[in-house]
PATORBA-188800 format. One record per residue: y, x, z of N, C-alpha, C in turn; residue number from 1; residue in three letters. Coordinates in steps of 0.1 Angstrom, whole numbers, plus 5000, padded with zeros to 4 digits. Example, Ala and Ser with C-alpha at 12.3 -4.5 7.8 and 13.67 -1.06 7.14 Angstrom:
2
PT,4943,5132,5078,4955,5123,5078,4967,5132,5078,1,ala
PT,4978,5128,5071,4989,5137,5071,5000,5129,5079,2,ser
# end
This chain:
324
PT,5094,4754,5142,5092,4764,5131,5104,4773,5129,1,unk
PT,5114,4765,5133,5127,4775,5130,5129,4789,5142,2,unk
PT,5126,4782,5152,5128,4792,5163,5114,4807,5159,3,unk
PT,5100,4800,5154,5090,4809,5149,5097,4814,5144,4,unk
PT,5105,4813,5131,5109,4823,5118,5120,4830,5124,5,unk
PT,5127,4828,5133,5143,4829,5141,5134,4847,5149,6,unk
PT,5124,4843,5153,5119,4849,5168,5112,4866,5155,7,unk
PT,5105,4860,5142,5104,4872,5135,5111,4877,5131,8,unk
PT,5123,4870,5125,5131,4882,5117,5137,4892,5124,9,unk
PT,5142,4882,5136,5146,4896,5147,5137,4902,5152,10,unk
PT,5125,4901,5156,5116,4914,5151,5115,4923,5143,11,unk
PT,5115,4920,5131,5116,4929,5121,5128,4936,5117,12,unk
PT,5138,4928,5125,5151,4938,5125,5148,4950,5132,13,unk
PT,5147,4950,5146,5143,4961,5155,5133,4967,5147,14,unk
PT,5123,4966,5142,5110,4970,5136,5118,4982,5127,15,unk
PT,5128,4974,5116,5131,4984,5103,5140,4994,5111,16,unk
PT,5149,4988,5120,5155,5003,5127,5149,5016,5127,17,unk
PT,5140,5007,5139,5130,5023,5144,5125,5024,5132,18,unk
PT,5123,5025,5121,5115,5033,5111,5123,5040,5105,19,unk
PT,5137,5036,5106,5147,5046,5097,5149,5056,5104,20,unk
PT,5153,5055,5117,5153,5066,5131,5143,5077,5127,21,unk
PT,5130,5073,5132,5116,5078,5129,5114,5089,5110,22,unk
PT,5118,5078,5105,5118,5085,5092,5124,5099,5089,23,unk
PT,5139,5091,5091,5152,5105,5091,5150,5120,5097,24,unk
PT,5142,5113,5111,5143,5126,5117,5126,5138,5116,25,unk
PT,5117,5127,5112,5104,5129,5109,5105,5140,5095,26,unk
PT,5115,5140,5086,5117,5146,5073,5133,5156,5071,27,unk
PT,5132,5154,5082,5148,5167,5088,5138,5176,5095,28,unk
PT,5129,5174,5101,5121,5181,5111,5107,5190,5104,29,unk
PT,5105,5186,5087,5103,5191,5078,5107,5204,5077,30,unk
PT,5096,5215,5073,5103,5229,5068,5111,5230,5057,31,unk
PT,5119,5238,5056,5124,5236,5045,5135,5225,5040,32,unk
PT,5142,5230,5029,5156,5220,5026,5161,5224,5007,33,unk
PT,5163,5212,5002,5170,5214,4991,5178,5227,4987,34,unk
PT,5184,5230,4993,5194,5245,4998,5180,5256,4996,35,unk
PT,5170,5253,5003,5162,5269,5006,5153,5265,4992,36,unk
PT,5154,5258,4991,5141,5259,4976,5148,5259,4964,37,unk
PT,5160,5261,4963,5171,5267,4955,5167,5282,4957,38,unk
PT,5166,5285,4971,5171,5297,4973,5153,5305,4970,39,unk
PT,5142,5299,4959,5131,5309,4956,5136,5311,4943,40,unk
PT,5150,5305,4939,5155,5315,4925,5162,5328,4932,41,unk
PT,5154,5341,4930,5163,5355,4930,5174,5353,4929,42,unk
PT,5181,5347,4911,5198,5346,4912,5205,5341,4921,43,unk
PT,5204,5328,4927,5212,5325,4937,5218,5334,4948,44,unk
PT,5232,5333,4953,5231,5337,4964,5232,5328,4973,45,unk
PT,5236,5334,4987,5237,5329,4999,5249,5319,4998,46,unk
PT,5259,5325,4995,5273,5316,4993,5268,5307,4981,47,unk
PT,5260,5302,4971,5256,5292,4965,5248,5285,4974,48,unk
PT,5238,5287,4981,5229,5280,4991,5241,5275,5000,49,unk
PT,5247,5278,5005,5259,5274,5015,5266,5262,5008,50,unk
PT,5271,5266,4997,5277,5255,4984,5270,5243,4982,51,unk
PT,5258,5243,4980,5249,5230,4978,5245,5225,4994,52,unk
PT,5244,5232,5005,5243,5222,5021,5256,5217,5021,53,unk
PT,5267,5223,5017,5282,5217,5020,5286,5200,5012,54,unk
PT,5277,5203,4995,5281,5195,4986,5272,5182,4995,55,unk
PT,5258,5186,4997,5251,5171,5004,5257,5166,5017,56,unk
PT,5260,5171,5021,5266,5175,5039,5252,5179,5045,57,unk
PT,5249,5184,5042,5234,5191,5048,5240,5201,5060,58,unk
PT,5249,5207,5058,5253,5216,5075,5259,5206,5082,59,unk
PT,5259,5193,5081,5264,5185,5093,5254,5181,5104,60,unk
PT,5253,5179,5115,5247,5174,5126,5238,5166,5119,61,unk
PT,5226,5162,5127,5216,5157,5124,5223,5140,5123,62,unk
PT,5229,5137,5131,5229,5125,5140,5237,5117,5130,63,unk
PT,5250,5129,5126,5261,5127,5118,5255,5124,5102,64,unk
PT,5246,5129,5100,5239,5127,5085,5228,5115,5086,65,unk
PT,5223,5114,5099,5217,5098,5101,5226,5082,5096,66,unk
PT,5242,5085,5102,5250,5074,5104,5251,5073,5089,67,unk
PT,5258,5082,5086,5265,5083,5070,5254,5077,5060,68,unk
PT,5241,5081,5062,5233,5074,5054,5230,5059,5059,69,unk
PT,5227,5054,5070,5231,5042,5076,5238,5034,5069,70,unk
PT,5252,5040,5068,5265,5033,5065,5260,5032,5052,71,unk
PT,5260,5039,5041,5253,5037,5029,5242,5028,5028,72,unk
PT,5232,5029,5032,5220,5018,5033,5225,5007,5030,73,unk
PT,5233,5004,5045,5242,4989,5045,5243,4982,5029,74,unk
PT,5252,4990,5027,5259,4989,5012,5247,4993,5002,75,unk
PT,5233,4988,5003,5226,4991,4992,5225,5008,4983,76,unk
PT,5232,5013,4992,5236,5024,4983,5226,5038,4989,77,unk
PT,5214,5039,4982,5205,5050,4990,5213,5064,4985,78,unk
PT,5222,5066,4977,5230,5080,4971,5220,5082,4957,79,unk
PT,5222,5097,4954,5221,5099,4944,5207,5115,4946,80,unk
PT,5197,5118,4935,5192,5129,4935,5192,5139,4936,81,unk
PT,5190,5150,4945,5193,5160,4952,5190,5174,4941,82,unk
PT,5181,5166,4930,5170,5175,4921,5179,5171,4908,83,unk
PT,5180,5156,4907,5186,5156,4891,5199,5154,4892,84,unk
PT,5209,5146,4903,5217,5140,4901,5219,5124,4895,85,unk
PT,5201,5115,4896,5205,5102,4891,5203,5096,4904,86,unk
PT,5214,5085,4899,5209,5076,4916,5197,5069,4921,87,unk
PT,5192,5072,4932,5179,5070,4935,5176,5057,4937,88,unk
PT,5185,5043,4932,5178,5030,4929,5170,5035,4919,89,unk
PT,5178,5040,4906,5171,5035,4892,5160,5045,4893,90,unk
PT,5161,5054,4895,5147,5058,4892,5138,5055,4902,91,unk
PT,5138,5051,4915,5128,5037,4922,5124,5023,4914,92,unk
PT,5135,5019,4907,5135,5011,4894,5124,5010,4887,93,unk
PT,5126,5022,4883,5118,5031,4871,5108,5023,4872,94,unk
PT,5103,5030,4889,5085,5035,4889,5079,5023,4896,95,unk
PT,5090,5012,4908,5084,5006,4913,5073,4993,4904,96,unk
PT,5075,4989,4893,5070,4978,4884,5053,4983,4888,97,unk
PT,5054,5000,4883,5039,4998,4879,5027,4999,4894,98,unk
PT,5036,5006,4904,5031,5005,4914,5024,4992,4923,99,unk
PT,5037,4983,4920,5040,4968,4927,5023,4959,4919,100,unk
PT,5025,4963,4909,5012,4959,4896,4999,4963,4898,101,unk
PT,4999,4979,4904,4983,4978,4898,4980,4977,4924,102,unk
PT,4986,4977,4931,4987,4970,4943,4986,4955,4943,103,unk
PT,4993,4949,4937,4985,4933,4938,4974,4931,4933,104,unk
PT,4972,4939,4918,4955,4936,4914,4948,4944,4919,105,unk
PT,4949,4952,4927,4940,4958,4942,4941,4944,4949,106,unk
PT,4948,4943,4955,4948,4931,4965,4936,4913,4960,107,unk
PT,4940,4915,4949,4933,4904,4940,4918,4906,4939,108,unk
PT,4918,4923,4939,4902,4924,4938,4892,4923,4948,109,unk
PT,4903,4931,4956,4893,4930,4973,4889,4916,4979,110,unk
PT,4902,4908,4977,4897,4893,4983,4892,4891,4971,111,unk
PT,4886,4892,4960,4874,4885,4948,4866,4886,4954,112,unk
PT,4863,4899,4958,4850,4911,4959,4848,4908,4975,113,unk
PT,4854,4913,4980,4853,4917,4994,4849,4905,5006,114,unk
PT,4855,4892,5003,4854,4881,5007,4838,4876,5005,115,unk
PT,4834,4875,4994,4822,4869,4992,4811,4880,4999,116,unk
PT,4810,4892,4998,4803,4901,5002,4796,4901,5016,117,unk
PT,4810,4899,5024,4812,4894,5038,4804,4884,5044,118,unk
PT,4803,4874,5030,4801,4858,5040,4785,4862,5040,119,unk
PT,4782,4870,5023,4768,4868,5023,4761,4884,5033,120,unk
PT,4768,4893,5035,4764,4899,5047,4760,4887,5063,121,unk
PT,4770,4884,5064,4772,4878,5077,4759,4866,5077,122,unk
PT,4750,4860,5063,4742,4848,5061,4732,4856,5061,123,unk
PT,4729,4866,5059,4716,4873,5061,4718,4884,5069,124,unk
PT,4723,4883,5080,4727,4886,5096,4712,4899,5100,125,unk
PT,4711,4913,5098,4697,4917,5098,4687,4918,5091,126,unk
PT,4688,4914,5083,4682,4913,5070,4683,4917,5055,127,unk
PT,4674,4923,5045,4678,4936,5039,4690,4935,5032,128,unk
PT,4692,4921,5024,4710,4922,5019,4722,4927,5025,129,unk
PT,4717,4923,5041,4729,4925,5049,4728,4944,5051,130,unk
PT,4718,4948,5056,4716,4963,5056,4720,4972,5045,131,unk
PT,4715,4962,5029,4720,4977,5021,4735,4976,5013,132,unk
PT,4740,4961,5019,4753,4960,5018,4762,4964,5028,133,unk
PT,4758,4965,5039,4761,4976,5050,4763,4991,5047,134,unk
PT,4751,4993,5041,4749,5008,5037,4762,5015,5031,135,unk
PT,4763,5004,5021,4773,5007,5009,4788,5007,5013,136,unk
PT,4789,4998,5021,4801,4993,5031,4803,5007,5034,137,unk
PT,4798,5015,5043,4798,5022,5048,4799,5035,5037,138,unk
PT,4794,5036,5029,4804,5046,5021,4814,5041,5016,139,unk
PT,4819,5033,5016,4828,5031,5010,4841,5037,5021,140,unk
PT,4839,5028,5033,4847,5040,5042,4849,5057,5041,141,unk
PT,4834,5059,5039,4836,5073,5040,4840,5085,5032,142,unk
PT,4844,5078,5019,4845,5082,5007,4859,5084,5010,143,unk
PT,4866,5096,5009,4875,5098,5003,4883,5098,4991,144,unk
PT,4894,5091,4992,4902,5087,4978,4903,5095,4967,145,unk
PT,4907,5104,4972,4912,5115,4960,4894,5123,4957,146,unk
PT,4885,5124,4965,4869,5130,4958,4869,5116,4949,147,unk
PT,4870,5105,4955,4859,5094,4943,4870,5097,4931,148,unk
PT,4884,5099,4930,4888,5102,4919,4883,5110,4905,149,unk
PT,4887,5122,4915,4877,5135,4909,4864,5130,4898,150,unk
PT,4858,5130,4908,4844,5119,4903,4841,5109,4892,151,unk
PT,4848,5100,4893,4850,5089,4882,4858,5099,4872,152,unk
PT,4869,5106,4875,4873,5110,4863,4866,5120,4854,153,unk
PT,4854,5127,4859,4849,5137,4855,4835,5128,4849,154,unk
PT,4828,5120,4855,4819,5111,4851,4826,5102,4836,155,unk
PT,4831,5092,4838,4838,5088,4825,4847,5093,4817,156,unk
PT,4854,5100,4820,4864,5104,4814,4858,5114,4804,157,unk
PT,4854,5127,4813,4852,5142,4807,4838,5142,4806,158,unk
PT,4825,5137,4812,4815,5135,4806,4815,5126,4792,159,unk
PT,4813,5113,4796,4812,5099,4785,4823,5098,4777,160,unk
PT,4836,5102,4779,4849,5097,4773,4849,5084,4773,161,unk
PT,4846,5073,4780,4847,5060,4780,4863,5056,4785,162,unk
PT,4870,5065,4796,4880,5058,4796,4893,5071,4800,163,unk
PT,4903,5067,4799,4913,5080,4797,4916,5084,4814,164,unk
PT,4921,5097,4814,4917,5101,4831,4936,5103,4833,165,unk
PT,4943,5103,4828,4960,5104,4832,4968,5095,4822,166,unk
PT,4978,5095,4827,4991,5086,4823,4989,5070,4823,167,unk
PT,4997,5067,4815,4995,5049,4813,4994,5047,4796,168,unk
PT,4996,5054,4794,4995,5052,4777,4988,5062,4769,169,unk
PT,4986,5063,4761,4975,5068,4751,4990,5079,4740,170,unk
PT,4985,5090,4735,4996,5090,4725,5000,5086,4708,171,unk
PT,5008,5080,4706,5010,5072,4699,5007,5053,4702,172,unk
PT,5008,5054,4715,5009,5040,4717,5015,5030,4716,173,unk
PT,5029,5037,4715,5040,5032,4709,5041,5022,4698,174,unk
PT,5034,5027,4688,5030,5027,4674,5018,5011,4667,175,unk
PT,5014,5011,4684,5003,4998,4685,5008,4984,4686,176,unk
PT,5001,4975,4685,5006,4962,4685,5009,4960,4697,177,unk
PT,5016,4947,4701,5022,4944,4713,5006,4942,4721,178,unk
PT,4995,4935,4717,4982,4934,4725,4975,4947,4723,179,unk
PT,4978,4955,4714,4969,4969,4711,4979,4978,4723,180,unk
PT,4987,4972,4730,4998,4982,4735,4991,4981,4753,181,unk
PT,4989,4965,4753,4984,4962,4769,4972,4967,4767,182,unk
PT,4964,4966,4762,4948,4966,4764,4949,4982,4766,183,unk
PT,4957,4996,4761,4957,5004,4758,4958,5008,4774,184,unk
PT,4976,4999,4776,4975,5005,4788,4966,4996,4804,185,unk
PT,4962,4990,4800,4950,4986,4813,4934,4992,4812,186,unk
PT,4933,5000,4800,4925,5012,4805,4930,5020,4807,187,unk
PT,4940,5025,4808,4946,5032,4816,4939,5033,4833,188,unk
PT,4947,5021,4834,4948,5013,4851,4936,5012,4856,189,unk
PT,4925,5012,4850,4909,5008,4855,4903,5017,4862,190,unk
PT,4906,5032,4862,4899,5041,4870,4910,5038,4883,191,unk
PT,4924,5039,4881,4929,5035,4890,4933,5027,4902,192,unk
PT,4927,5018,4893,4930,5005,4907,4914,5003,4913,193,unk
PT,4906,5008,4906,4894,5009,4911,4893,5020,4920,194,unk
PT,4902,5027,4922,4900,5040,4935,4912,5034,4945,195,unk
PT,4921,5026,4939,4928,5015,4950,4922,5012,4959,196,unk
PT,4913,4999,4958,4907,4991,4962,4897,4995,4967,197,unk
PT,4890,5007,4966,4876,5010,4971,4873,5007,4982,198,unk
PT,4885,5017,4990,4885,5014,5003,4884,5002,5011,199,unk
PT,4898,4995,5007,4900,4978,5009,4887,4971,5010,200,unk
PT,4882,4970,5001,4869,4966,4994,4860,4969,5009,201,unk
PT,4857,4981,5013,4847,4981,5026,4852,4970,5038,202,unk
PT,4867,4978,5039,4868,4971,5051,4869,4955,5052,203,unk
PT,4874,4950,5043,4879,4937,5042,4863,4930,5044,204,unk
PT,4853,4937,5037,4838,4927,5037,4838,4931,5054,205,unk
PT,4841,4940,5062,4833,4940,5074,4838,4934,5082,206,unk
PT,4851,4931,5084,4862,4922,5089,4852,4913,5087,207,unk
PT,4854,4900,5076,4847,4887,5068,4834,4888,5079,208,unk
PT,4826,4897,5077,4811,4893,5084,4809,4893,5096,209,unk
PT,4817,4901,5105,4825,4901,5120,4827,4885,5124,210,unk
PT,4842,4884,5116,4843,4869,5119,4833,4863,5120,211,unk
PT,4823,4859,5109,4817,4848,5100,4805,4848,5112,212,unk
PT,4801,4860,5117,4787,4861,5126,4792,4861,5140,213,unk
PT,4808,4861,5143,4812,4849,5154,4813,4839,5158,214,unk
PT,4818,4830,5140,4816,4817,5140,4807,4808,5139,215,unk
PT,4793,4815,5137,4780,4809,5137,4775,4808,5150,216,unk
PT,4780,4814,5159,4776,4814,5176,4781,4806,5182,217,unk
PT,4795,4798,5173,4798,4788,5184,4787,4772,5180,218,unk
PT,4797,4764,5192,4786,4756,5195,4787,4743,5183,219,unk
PT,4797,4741,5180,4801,4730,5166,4790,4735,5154,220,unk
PT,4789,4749,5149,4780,4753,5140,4764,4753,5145,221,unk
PT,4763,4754,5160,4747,4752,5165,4741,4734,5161,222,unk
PT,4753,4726,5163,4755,4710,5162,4750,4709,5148,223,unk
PT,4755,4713,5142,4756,4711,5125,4743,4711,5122,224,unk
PT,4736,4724,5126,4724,4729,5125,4715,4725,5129,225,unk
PT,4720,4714,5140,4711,4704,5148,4707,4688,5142,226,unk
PT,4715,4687,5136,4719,4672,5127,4712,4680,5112,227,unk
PT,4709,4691,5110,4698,4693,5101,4708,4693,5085,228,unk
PT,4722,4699,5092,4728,4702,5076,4721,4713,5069,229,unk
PT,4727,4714,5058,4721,4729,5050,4729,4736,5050,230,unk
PT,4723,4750,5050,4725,4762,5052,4743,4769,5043,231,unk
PT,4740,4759,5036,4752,4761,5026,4764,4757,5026,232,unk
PT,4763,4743,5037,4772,4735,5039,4778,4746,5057,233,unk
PT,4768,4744,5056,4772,4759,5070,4781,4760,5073,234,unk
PT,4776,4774,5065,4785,4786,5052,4796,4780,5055,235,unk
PT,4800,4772,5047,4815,4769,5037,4823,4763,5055,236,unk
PT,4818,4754,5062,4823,4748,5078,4827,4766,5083,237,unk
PT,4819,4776,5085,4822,4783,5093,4835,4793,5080,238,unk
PT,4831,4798,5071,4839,4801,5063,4856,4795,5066,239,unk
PT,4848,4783,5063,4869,4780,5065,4874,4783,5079,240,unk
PT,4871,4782,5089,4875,4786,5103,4878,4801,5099,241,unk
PT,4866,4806,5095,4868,4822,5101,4879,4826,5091,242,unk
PT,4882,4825,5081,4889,4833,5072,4902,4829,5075,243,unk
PT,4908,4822,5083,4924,4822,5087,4928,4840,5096,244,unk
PT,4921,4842,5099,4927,4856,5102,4928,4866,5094,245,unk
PT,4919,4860,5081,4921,4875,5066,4937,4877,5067,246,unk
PT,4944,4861,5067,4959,4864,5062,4970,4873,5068,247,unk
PT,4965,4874,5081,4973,4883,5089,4967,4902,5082,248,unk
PT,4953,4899,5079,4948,4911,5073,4956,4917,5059,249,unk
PT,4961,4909,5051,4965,4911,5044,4979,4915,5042,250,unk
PT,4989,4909,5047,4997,4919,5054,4999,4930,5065,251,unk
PT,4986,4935,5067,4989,4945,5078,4981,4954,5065,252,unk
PT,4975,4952,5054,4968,4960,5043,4979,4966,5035,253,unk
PT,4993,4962,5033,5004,4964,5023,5008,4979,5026,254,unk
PT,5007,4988,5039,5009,5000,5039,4999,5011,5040,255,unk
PT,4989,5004,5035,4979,5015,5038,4977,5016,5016,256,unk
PT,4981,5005,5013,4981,5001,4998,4992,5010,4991,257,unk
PT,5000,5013,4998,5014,5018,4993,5013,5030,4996,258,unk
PT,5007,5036,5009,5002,5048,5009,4990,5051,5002,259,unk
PT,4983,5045,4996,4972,5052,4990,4978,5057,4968,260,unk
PT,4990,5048,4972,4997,5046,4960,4995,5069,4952,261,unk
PT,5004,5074,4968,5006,5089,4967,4994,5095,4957,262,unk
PT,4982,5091,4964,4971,5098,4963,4966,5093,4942,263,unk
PT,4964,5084,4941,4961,5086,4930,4968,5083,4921,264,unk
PT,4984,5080,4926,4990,5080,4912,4990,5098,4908,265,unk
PT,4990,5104,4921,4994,5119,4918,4982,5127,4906,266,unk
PT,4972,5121,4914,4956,5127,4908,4958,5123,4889,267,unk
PT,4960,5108,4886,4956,5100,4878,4971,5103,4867,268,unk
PT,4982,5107,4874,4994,5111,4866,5002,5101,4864,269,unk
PT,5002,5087,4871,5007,5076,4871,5021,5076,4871,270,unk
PT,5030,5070,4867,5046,5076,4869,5049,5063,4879,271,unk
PT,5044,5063,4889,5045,5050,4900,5055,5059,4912,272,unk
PT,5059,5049,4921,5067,5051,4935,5059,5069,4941,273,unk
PT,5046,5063,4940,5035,5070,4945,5039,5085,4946,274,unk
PT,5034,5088,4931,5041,5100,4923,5054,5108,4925,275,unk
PT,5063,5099,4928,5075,5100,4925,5080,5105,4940,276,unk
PT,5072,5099,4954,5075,5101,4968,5068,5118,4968,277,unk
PT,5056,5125,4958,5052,5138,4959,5063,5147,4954,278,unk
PT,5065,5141,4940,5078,5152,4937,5086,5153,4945,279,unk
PT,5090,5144,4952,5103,5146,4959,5102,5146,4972,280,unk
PT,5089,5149,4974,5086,5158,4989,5083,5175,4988,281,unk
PT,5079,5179,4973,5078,5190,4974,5088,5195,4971,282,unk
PT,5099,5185,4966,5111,5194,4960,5120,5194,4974,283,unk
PT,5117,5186,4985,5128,5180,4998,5140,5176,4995,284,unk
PT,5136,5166,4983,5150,5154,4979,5148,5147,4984,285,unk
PT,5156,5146,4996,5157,5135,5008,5161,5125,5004,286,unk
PT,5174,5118,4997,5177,5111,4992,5163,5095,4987,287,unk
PT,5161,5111,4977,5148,5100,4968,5137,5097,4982,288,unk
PT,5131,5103,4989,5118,5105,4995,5122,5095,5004,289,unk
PT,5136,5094,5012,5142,5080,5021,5139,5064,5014,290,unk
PT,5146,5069,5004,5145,5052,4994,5133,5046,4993,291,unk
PT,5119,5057,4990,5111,5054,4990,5101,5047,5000,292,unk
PT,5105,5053,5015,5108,5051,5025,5106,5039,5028,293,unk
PT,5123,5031,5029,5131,5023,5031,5119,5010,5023,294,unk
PT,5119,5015,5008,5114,5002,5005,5102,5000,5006,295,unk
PT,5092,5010,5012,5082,5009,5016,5085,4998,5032,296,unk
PT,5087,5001,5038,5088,4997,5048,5095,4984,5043,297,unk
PT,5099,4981,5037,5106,4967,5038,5094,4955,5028,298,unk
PT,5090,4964,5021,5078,4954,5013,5065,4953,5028,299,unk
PT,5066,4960,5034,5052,4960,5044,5060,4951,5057,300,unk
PT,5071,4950,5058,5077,4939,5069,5074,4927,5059,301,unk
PT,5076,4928,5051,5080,4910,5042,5064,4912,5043,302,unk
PT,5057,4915,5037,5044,4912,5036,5035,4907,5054,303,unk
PT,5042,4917,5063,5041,4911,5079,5043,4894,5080,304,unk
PT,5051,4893,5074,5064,4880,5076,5059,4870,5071,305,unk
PT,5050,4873,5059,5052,4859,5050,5033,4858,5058,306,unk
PT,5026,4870,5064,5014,4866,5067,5015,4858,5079,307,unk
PT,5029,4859,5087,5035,4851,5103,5033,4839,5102,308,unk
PT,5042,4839,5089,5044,4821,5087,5034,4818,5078,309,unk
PT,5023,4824,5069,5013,4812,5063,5002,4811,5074,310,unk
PT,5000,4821,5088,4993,4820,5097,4994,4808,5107,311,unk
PT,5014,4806,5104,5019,4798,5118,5019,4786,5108,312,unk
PT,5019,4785,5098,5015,4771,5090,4997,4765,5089,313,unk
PT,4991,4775,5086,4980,4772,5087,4971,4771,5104,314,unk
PT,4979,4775,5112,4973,4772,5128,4984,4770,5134,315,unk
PT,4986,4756,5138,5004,4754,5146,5003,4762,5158,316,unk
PT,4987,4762,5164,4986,4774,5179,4995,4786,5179,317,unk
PT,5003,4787,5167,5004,4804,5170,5020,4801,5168,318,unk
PT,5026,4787,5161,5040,4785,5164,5040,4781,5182,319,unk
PT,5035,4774,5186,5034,4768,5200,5036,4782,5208,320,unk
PT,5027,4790,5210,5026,4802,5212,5040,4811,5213,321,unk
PT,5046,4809,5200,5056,4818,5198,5066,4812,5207,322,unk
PT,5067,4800,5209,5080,4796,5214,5081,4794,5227,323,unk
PT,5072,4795,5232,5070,4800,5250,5071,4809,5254,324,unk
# end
């Protein structure tokens, strides 16, 4: 097991490299620079725009502004805001809480939702549950995040008023009881994590019924069915087989989660990571937009990591494997 966990982490060493490489130069390669979007103020001059690339070291070599932030990284130290001047932990600080929050209860919902969906697609294999759960599956993919936004916010919000369409709090929330304060703000969260998860939600049921309408073809489940079990007891034999590969699913879900973060915290006004990676791509505060980055990338390795080892715990085949 040791050599298994020994054989990942240095993978994911090489892994985070290449993504800083990749990143740095992916967003240098970017139009535009801190300096020039200064420079759509008239006042400025040129010798001020010169002043602020000298102050970031922005006219240094590409290569040379790679290392130096490297060397910083090391030391925890992503610098400071290109836009405000605060250092870009705390305000990743800030935002990360609420991001990290309404991402797990995405995560929570899909495997509620998405898991059972699956099994009972996959048990009526061609038949009309499975077709118009299919149907639906299938929009669900095809739906675009930021339209179903729109949508729900214009349907509840600005039709019905049933639920608030921006921020996380109400005004005067402040003012509410400590339980009149949560409840306030998790309607907030409910159009939101509900446009999280939408997606998730499709794919994860078609994965489940994939598996599940594999595992009924093998020959131990024909046996079962031979010996005259029920249909239910099945189910639950082939279920547990097949659902050991969700877990690998679920960490390879953490960046498409964190990316979807952009889209509707921006839409919904959420003050998350999300939000916070737009501002500071349209402003080209590299600083902030790296950090964001970085910790993206490092929550979607650990989330790789921890799905390695509850996979290599839950099937020793895949420690055996590793160490050959």
């Amino acid at each position: 097991m040791l050599r298994f966990f020994a054989r990942r982490i240095s993978g994911l060493i090489v892994t985070f490299a290449i993504i800083t490489v990749i990143s740095f130069g992916i967003i240098h390669l970017a139009p535009g620079s801190p300096a020039q979007m200064g420079a759509l103020n008239p006042q400025i001059s040129k010798a001020q725009i010169d002043k602020i690339n000298r102050l970031y070291g922005l006219d240094q070599p590409i290569f040379k502004q790679y290392i130096n932030w490297i060397k910083n990284l090391m030391h925890a130290d992503f610098g400071v805001s290109l836009v405000d001047g605060q250092p870009v932990w705390k305000k990743i600080l800030e935002r990360i809480p609420i991001t990290v929050t309404i991402n797990l209860i995405s995560m929570l919902l899909i495997l509620a939702v998405g898991i059972p969906i699956g099994i009972l697609m996959a048990a009526t294999e061609s038949k009309l549950p499975d077709k118009l759960l299919t149907f639906f599956v299938f929009i669900g993919y095809a739906t675009p995040g930021f339209w179903l936004a729109l949508l729900l916010m214009i349907f509840f919000g600005v039709n019905l008023h049933l639920l608030p369409i921006a921020g996380l709090h109400s005004i005067g929330a402040d003012k509410l009881s400590a339980l009149g304060y949560l409840a306030d703000e998790a309607k907030h969260l409910i159009l939101p994590i509900f446009v999280s998860a939408f997606g998730g939600l499709a794919g994860i049921s078609r994965y489940v019924r994939g598996e599940m309408i594999t595992e009924f073809s093998r020959g131990y489940i024909k046996y079962l069915d031979a010996r005259g079990m029920s249909k239910t007891s099945i189910i639950k034999h082939a279920a547990r087989n097949s659902l050991l590969p969700i877990i690998t699913i679920l960490g390879l879900s953490v960046p498409g989660l964190i990316g979807g973060s952009v889209i509707f915290e921006t839409i919904f006004a959420i003050p998350g990571m999300g939000q916070l990676f737009y501002q500071s791509a349209m402003a080209r505060d590299y600083p902030v937009i790296l950090g964001i980055l970085v910790i993206g990338a490092i929550l979607t390795l650990l989330g790789n990591l921890i799905a390695d080892l509850a996979y290599g715990l839950a099937d020793p085949r895949t420690r055996t494997e590793a160490a050959n």
